[in-house]
TORRO-638297 format. One record per residue (C-alpha): residue in three letters; residue number from 1; x, y, z. Coordinates in Angstrom, 1 decimal, padded with zeros to 4 digits. Layout:
ROBA:resn:resi:px:py:pz
ROBA:ALA:NUM:X:Y:Z
...
//
This chain:
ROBA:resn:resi:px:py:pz
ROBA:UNK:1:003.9:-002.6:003.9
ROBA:UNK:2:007.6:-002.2:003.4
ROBA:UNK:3:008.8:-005.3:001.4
ROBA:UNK:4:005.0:-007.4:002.2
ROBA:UNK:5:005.0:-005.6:006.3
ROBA:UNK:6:001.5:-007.1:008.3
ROBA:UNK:7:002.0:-010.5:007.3
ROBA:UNK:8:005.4:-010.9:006.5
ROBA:UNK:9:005.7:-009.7:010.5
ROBA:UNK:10:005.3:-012.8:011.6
ROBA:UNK:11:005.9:-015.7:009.2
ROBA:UNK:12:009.4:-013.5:008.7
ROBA:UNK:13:010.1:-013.1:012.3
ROBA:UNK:14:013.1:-015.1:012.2
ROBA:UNK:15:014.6:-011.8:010.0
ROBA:UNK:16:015.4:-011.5:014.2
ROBA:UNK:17:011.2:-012.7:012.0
ROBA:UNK:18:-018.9:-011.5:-006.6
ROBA:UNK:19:-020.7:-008.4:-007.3
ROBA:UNK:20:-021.3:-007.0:-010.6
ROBA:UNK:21:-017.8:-006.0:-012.5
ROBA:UNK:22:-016.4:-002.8:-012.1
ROBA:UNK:23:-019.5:-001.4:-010.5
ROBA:UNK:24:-020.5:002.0:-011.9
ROBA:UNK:25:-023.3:001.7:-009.9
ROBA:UNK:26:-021.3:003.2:-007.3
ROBA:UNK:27:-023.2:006.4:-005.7
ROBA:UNK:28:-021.6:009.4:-004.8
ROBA:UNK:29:-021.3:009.6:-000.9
ROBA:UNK:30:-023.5:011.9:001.2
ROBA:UNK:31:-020.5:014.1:002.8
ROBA:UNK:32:-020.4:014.9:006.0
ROBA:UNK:33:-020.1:018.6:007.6
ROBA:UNK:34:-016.4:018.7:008.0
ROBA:UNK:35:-014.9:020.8:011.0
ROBA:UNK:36:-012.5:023.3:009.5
ROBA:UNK:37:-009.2:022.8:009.0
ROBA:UNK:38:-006.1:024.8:007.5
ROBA:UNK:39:-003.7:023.3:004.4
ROBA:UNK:40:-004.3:020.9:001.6
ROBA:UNK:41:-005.8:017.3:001.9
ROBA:UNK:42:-003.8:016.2:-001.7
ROBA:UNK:43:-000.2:015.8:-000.2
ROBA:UNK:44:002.8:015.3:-002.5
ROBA:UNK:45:004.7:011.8:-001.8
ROBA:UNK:46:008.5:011.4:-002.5
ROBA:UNK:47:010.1:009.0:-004.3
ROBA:UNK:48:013.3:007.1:-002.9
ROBA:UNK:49:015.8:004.4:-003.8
ROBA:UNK:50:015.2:004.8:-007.3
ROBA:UNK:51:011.5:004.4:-007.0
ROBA:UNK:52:011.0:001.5:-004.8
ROBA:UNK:53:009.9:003.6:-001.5
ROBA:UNK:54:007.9:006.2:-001.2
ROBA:UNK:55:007.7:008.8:001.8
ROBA:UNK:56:005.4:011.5:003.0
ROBA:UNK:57:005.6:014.4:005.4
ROBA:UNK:58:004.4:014.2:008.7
ROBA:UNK:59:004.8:016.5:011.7
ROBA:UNK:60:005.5:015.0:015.2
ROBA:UNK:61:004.6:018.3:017.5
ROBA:UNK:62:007.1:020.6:016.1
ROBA:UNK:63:009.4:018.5:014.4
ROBA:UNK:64:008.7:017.5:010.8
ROBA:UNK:65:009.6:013.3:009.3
ROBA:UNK:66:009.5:011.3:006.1
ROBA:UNK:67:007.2:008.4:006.5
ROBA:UNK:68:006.5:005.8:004.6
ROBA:UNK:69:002.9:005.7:003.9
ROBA:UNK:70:002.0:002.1:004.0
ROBA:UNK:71:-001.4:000.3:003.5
ROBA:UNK:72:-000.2:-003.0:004.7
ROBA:UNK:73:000.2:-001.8:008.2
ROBA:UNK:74:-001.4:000.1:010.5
ROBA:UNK:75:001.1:001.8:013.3
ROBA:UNK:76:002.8:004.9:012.9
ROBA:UNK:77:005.9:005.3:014.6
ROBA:UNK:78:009.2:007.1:014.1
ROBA:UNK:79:012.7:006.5:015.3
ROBA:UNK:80:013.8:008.4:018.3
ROBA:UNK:81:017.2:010.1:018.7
ROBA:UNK:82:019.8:007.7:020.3
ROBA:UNK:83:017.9:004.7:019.0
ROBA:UNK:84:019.7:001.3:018.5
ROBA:UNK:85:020.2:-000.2:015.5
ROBA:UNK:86:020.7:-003.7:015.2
ROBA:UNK:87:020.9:-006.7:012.9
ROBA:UNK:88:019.2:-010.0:012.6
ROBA:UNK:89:021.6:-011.7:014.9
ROBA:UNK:90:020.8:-009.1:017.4
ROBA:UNK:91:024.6:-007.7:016.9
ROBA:UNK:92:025.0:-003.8:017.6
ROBA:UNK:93:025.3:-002.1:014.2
ROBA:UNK:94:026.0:002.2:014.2
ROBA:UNK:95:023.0:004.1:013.3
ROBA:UNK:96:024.0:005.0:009.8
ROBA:UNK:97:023.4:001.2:009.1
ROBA:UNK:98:019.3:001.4:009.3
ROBA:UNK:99:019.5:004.1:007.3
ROBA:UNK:100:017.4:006.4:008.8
ROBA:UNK:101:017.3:009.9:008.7
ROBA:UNK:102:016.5:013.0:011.3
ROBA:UNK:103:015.4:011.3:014.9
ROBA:UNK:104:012.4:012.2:016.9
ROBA:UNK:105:013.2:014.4:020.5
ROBA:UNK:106:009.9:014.2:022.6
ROBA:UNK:107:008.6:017.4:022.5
ROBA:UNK:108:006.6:019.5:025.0
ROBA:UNK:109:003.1:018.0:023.6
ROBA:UNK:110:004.6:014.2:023.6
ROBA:UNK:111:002.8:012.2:026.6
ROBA:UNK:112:004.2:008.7:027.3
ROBA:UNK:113:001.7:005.3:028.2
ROBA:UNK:114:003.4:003.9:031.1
ROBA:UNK:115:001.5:000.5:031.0
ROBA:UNK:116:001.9:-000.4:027.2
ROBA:UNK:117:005.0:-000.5:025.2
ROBA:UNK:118:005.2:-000.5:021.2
ROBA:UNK:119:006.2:-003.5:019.2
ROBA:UNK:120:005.6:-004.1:015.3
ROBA:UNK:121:007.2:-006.5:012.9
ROBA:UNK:122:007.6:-005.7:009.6
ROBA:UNK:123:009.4:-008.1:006.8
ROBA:UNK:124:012.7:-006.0:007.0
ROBA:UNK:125:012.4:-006.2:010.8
ROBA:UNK:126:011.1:-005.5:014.1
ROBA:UNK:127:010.8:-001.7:015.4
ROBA:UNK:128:010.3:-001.6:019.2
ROBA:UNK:129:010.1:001.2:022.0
ROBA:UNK:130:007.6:003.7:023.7
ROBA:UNK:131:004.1:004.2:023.5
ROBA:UNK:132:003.0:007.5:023.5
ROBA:UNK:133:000.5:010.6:022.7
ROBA:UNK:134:002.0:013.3:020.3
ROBA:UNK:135:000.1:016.1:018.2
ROBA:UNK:136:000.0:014.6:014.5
ROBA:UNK:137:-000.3:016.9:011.7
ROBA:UNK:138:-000.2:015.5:007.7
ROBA:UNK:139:-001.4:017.5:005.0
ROBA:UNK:140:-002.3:020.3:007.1
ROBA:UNK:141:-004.8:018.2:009.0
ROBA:UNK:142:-004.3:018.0:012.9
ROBA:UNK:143:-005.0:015.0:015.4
ROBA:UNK:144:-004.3:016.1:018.8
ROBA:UNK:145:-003.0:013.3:021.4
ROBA:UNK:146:-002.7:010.5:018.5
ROBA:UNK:147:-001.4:006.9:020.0
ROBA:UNK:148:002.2:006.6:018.3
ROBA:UNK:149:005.3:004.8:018.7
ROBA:UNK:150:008.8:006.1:019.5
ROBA:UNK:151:010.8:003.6:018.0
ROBA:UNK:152:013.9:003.0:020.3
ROBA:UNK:153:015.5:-000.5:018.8
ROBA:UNK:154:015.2:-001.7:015.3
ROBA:UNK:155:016.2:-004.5:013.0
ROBA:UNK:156:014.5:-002.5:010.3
ROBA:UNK:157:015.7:-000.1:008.0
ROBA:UNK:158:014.9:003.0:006.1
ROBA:UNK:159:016.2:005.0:002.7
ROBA:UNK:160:018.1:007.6:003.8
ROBA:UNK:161:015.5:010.3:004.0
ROBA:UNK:162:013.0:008.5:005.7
ROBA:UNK:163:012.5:007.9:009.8
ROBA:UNK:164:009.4:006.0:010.2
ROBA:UNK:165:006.2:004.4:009.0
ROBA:UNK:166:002.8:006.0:008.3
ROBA:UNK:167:000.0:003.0:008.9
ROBA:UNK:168:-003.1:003.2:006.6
ROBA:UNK:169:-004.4:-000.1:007.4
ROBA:UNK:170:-007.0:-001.4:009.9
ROBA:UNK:171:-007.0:-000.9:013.9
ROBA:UNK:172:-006.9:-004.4:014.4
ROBA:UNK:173:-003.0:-004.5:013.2
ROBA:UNK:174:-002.2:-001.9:015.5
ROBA:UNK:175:000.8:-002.6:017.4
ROBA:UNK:176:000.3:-001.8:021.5
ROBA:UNK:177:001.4:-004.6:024.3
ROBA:UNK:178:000.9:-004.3:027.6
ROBA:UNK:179:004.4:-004.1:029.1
ROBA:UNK:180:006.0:-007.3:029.6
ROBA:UNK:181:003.4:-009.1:026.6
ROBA:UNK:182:005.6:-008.3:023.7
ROBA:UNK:183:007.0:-011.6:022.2
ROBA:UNK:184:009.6:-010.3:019.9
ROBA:UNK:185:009.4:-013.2:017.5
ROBA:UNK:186:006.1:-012.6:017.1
ROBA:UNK:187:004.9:-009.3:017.7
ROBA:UNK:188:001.3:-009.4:016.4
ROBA:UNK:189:000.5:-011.6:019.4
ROBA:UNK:190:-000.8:-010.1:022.7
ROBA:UNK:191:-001.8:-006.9:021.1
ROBA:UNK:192:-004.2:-004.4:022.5
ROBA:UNK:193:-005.6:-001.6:019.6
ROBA:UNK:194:-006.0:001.7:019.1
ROBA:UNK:195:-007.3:004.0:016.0
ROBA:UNK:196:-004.5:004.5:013.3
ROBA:UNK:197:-004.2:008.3:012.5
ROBA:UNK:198:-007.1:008.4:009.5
ROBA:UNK:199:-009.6:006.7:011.7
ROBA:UNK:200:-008.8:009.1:013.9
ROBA:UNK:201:-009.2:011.9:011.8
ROBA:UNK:202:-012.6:010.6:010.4
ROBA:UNK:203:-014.1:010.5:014.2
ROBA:UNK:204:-012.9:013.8:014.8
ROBA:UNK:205:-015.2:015.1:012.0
ROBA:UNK:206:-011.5:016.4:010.0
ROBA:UNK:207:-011.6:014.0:006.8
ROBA:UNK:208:-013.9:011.9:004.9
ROBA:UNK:209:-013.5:008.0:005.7
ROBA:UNK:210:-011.3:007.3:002.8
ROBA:UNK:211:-007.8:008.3:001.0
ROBA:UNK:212:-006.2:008.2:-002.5
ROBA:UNK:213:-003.0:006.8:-003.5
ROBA:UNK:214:-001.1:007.8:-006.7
ROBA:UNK:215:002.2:006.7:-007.0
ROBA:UNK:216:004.7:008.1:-009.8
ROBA:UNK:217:007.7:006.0:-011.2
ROBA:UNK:218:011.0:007.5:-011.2
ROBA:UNK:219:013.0:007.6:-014.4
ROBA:UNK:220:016.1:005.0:-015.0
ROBA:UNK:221:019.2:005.9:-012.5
ROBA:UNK:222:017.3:008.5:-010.9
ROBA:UNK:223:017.5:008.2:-006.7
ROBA:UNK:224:015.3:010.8:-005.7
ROBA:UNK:225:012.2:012.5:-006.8
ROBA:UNK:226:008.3:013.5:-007.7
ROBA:UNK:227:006.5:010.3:-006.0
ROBA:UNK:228:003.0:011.4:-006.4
ROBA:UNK:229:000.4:011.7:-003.9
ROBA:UNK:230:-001.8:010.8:-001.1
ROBA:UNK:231:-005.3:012.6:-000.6
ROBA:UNK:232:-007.7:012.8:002.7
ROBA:UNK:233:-010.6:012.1:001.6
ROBA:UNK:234:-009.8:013.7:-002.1
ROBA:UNK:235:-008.7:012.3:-005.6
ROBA:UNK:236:-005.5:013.4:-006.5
ROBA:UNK:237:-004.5:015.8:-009.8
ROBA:UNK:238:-003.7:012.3:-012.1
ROBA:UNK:239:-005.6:012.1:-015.2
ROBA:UNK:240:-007.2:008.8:-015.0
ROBA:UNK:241:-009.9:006.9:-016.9
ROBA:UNK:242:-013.4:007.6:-016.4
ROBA:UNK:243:-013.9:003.6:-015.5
ROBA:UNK:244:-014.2:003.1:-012.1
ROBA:UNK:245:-013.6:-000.7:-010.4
ROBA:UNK:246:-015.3:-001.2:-007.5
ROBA:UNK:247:-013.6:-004.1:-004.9
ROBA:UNK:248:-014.5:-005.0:-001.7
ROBA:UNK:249:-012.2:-005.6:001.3
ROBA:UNK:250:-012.5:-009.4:001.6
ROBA:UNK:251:-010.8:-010.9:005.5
ROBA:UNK:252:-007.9:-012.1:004.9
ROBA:UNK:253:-008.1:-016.0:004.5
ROBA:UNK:254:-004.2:-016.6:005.0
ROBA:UNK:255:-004.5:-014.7:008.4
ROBA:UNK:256:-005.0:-017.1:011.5
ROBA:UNK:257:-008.0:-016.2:013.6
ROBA:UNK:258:-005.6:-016.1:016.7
ROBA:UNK:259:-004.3:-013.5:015.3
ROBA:UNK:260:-007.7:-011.3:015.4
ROBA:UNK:261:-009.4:-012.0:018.5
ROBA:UNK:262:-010.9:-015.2:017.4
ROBA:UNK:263:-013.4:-013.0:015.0
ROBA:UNK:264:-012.8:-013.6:011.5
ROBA:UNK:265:-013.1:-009.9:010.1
ROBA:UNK:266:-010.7:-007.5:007.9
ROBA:UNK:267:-007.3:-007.4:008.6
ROBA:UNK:268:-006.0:-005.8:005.3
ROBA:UNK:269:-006.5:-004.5:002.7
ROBA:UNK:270:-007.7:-007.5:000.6
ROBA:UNK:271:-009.2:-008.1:-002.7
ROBA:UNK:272:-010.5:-010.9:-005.0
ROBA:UNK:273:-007.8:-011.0:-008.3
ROBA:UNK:274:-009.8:-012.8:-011.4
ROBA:UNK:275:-007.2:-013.8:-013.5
ROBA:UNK:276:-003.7:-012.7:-014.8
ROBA:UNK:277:-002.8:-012.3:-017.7
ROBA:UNK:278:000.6:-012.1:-019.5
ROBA:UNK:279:002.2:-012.0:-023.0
ROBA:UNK:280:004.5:-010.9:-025.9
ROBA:UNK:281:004.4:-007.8:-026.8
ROBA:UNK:282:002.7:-009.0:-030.2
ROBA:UNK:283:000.6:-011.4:-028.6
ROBA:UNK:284:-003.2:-010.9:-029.1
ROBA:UNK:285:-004.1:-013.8:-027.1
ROBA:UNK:286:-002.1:-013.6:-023.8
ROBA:UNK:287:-001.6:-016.3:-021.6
ROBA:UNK:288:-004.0:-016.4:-018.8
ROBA:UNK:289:-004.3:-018.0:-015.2
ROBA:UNK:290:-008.1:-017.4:-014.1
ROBA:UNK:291:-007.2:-019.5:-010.7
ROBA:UNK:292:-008.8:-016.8:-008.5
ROBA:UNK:293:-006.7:-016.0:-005.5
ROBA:UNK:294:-006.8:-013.0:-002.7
ROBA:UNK:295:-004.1:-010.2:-002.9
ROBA:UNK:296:-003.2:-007.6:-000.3
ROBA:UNK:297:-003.2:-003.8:-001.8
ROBA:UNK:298:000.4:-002.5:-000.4
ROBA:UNK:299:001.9:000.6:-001.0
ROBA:UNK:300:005.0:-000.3:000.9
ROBA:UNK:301:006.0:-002.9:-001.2
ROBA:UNK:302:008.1:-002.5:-004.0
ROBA:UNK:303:007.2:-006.1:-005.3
ROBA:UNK:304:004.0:-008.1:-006.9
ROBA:UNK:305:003.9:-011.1:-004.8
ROBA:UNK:306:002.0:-013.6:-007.0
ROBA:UNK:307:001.8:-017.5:-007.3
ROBA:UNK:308:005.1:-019.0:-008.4
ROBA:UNK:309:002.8:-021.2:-011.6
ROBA:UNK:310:001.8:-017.0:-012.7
ROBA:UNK:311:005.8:-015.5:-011.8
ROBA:UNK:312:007.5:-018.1:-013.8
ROBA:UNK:313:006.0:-018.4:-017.3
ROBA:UNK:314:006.4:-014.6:-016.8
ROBA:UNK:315:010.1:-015.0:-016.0
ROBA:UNK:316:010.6:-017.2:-018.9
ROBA:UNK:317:008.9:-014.8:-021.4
ROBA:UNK:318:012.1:-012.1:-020.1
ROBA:UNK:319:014.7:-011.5:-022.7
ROBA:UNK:320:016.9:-012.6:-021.4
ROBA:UNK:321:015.0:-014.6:-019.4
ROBA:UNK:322:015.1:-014.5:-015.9
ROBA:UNK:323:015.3:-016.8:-012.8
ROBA:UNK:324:014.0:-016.6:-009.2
ROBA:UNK:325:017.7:-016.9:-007.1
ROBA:UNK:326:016.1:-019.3:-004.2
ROBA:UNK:327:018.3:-017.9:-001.6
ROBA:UNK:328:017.9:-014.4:-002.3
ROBA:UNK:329:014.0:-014.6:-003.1
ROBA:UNK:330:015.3:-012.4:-006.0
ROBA:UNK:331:015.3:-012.5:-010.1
ROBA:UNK:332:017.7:-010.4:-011.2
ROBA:UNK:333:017.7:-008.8:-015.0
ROBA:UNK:334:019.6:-006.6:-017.3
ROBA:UNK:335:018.4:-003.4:-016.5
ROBA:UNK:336:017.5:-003.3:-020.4
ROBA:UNK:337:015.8:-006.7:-021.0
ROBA:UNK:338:012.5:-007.0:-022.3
ROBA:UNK:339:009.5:-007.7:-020.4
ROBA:UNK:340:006.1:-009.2:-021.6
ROBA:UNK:341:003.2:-007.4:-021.4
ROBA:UNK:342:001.4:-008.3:-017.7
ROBA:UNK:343:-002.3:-008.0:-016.5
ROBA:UNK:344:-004.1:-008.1:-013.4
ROBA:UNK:345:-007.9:-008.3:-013.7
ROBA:UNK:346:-010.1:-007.3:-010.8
ROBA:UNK:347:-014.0:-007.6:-011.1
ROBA:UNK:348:-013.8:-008.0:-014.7
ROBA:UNK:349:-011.4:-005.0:-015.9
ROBA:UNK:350:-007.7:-006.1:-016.5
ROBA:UNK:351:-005.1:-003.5:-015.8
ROBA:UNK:352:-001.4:-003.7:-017.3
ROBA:UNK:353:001.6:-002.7:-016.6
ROBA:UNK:354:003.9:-000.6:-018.1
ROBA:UNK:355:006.8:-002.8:-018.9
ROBA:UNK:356:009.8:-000.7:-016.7
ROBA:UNK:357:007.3:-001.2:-014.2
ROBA:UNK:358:008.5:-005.1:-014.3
ROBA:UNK:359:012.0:-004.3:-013.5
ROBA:UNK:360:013.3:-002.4:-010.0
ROBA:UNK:361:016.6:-000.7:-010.3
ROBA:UNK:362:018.5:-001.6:-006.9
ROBA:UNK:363:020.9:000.9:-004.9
ROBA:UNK:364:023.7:-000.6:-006.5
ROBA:UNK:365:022.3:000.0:-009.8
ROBA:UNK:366:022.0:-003.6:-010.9
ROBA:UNK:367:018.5:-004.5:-011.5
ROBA:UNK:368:015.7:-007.2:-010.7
ROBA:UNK:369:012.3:-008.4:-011.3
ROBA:UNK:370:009.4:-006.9:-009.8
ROBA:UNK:371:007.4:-009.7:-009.2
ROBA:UNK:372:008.0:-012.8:-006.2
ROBA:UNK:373:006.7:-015.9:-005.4
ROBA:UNK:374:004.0:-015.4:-003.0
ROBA:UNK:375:004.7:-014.7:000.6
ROBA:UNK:376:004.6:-017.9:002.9
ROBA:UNK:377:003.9:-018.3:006.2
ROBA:UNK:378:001.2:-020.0:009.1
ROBA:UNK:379:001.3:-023.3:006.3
ROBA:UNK:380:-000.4:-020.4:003.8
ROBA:UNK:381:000.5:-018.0:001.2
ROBA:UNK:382:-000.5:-014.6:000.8
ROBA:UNK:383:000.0:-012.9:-002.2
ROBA:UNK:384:000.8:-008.5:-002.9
ROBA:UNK:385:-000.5:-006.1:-005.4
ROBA:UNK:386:002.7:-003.5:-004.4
ROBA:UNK:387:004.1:-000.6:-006.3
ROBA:UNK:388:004.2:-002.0:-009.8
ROBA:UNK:389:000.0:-002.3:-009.7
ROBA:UNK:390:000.4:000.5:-008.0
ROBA:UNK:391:002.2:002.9:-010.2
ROBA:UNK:392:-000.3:002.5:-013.2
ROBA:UNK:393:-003.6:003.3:-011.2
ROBA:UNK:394:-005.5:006.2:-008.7
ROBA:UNK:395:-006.3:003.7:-005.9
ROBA:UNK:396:-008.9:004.6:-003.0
ROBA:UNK:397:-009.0:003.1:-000.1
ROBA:UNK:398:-012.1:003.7:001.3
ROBA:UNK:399:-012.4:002.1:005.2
ROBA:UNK:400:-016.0:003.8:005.3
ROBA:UNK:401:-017.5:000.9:003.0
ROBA:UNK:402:-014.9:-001.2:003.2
ROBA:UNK:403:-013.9:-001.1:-000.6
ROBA:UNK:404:-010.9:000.0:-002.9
ROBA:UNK:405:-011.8:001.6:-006.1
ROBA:UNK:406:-009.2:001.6:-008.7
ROBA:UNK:407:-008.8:003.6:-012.3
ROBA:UNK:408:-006.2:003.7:-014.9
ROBA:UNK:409:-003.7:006.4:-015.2
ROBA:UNK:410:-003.8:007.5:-018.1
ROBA:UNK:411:000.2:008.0:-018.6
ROBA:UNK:412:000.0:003.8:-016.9
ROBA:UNK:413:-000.6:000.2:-018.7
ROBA:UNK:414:-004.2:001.0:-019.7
ROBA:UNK:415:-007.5:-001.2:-018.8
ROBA:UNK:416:-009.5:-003.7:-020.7
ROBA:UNK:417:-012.3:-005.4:-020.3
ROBA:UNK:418:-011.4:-009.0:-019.4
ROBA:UNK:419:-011.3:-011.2:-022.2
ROBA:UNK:420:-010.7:-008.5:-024.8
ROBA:UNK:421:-007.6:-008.6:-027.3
ROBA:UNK:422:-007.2:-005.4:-027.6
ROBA:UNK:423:-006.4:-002.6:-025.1
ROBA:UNK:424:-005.1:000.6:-024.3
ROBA:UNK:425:-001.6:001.1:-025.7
ROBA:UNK:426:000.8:002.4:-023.2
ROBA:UNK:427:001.2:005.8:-021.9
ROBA:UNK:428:-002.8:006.5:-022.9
ROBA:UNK:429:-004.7:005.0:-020.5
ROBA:UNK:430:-008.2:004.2:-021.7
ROBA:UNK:431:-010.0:005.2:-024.7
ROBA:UNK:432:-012.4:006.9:-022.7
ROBA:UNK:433:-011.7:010.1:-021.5
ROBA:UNK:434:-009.9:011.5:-018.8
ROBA:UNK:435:-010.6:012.8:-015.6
ROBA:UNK:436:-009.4:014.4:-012.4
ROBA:UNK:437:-012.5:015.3:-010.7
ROBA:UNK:438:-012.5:014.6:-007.0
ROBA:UNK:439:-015.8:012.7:-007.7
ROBA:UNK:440:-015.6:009.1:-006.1
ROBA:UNK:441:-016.8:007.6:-009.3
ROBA:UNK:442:-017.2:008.8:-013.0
ROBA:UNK:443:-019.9:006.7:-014.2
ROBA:UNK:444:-019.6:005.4:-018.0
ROBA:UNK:445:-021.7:007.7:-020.2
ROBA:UNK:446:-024.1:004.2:-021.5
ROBA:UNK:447:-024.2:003.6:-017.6
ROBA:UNK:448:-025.3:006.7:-016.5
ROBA:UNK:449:-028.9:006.4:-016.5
ROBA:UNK:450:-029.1:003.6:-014.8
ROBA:UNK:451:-026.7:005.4:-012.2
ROBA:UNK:452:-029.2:008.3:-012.0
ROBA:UNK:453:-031.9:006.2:-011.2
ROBA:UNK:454:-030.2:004.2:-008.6
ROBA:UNK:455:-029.2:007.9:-006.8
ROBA:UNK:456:-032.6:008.7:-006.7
ROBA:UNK:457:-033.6:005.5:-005.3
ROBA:UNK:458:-031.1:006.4:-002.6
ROBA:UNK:459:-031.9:009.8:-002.1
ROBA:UNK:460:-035.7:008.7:-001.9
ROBA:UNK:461:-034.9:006.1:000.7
ROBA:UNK:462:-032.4:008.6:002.9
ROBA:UNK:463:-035.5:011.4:003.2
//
């Protein structure tokens, strides 16, 4: 969700806008017969704007795109040629200024939907135009006929090298409108739904129901580079820890039930955060807010979005410290100041941050805080886990079970259990050891009895 996208659609419209800890317990999944399928399922992601977006490959028919591979929403779309670009006040701008790269040119295999059109807000923007059927290929996995949109106005803007967005989130913030629905200032209103590109790949027998995230951080005053990875249904080649936490997908409390059919059901993808925790460098007893609040795991934000009485005492503990610019919604920083250590615990395992991984260089080289005050909107708040969480862990997102699973990296912040003073130091992860198995889980060798016995249960109970 570029810059906080699902939400942030419509309470920024006017831009235009408790289970048992870390499960180990987790069983391996019964795979199913996969149909065949040519390339690899472990696709390298690029890094842009010194660090803060990410893109990935994607073929549209013949012609290939950077997208944006984004967990907080759920369309995938791509700008096509002759688009226009405009700004919040609706003025005419030249292309060049949304800063998007090669344009789509509907190829032989494109078929358009005459009856819906293709609206989606996002909080850079709005992205509006056809609704189509195209041939989707990504990671050398093919969906024939995939629901897309051809972007043909946008307030929204990309990085250069990018063209579009690649939704990973759930169908139900899926962005179709029957033609004359689409209310601009509020585009996730009068929607009709479709299956993003995974879901479609899972019911067509092509990729197991989950993906794997692994984002790298660029180094200092580097634009372009190495971004990591997403896998189909596979672990990517990061050395992580061998401690696996297990979080279910909560629904969204911050999301109004208008918004999903009157059901109350998943929206995003939302987790429980137990505490954060935060610190001097030296400091064996960090500070600590154990306020439980939901957090939305999104890869297209460059930002934690946390609660302003966790983002300030952080802030202050800068050196120099820093302050949130209200009308910006921006602290900015020395590109060289010193950060205190930062923690975000999830189902009893805290994982930190690096510290560069608290300050975003911006394209005008200045620099500025990772973290914001939490996203407002519908008289709520909703709060991000974006890039900086990101950047330190292997994340699944698994929309089979409806769970994320998350380990350290080992070259990340480290993991603790809650609680405990001491940690991993940076740059090593845990102390357990490594792996890069594409296992879903590597159970903890003192757990792994009990794991064996529960697999047999289940394998008792499957017969």
């Amino acid at each position: 969700m570029k810059f906080s996208k699902a939400f942030l659609a419509v309470s920024l419209a006017s831009v235009a806008l408790t289970n048992q800890v870390g499960s180990s317990n987790v069983l391996p999944i019964r795979r199913r017969q996969l149909q065949s399928r040519a390339g690899s399922s472990v696709i390298p992601l690029k890094a842009a704007d010194f660090g803060t977006i990410f893109d990935v490959e994607v073929s549209f028919g013949d012609q290939k795109f950077l997208l944006i591979p984004d967990t907080g929403s759920s369309d995938i779309w791509v700008v096509g040629t002759g688009f226009e670009c405009f700004d919040s006040n609706q003025t005419v701008l030249p292309q060049s200024s949304c800063r998007f790269a090669n344009t789509y040119n509907k190829s032989a295999t494109f078929h358009e939907i005459h009856n819906e059109t293709f609206g989606a807000g996002y909080g850079t923007g709005i992205a509006l135009g056809l609704l189509g059927y195209e041939d989707i290929a990504l990671g050398g996995v093919t969906v024939r006929q995939q629901t897309v949109g051809v972007v043909n106005m946008t307030t929204d803007t990309g990085d250069t090298i990018n063209s579009g967005i690649l939704g990973l989130g759930y169908p139900i913030l899926t962005s179709a409108h029957a033609v004359g629905a689409l209310d601009i200032t509020n585009p996730l209103a009068n929607r009709t739904n479709y299956d993003p590109l995974l879901y479609s790949m899972h019911k067509q027998g092509l990729i197991e129901p989950w993906f794997s995230i692994a984002l790298n951080r660029l180094p200092r005053n580097t634009t372009i580079g190495d971004g990591g990875y997403l896998g189909l249904g596979e672990l990517p080649p990061v050395p992580h820890s061998d401690i696996v936490v297990t979080a279910p997908v909560e629904v969204t409390e911050a999301i109004p039930i208008a918004l999903t059919n009157g059901v109350r059901q998943i929206t995003e993808w939302t987790l429980a955060v137990d505490s954060v925790l935060w610190g001097g460098a030296s400091n064996s007893s960090p500070a600590a807010n154990s306020t439980r609040f939901q957090a939305v795991v999104d890869t297209g934000s460059p930002f934690n979005y946390l609660p302003p009485e966790i983002v300030d005492p952080i802030h202050a503990l800068f050196s120099p410290p820093a302050t949130m610019d209200a009308a910006t919604g921006v602290a900015p920083t020395p590109c060289d100041a010193k950060v205190p250590k930062l923690g975000v615990t999830i189902r009893g395992q805290t994982f930190w941050h690096l510290d560069q991984d608290l300050i975003l260089q911006t394209p005008d080289g200045s620099c500025i805080s990772a973290l914001k005050y939490t996203a407002q909107g519908y008289g709520s708040g909703l709060n991000f886990l974006g890039d900086p969480f990101l950047k330190n862990v292997v994340s699944v997102f698994d929309f089979g079970k409806d769970e994320m699973r998350f380990m350290a990296r080992q070259d990340g912040g480290g993991v603790s259990t809650a609680g405990a003073t001491n940690r991993s130091s940076p740059g090593g992860g845990s102390s357990s050891s490594s792996n890069t198995s594409d296992g879903l889980t590597v159970q903890p060798l003192m757990e792994a009895v009990a794991a064996f016995s529960l697999f047999v249960a289940a394998l008792a109970y499957a017969v």
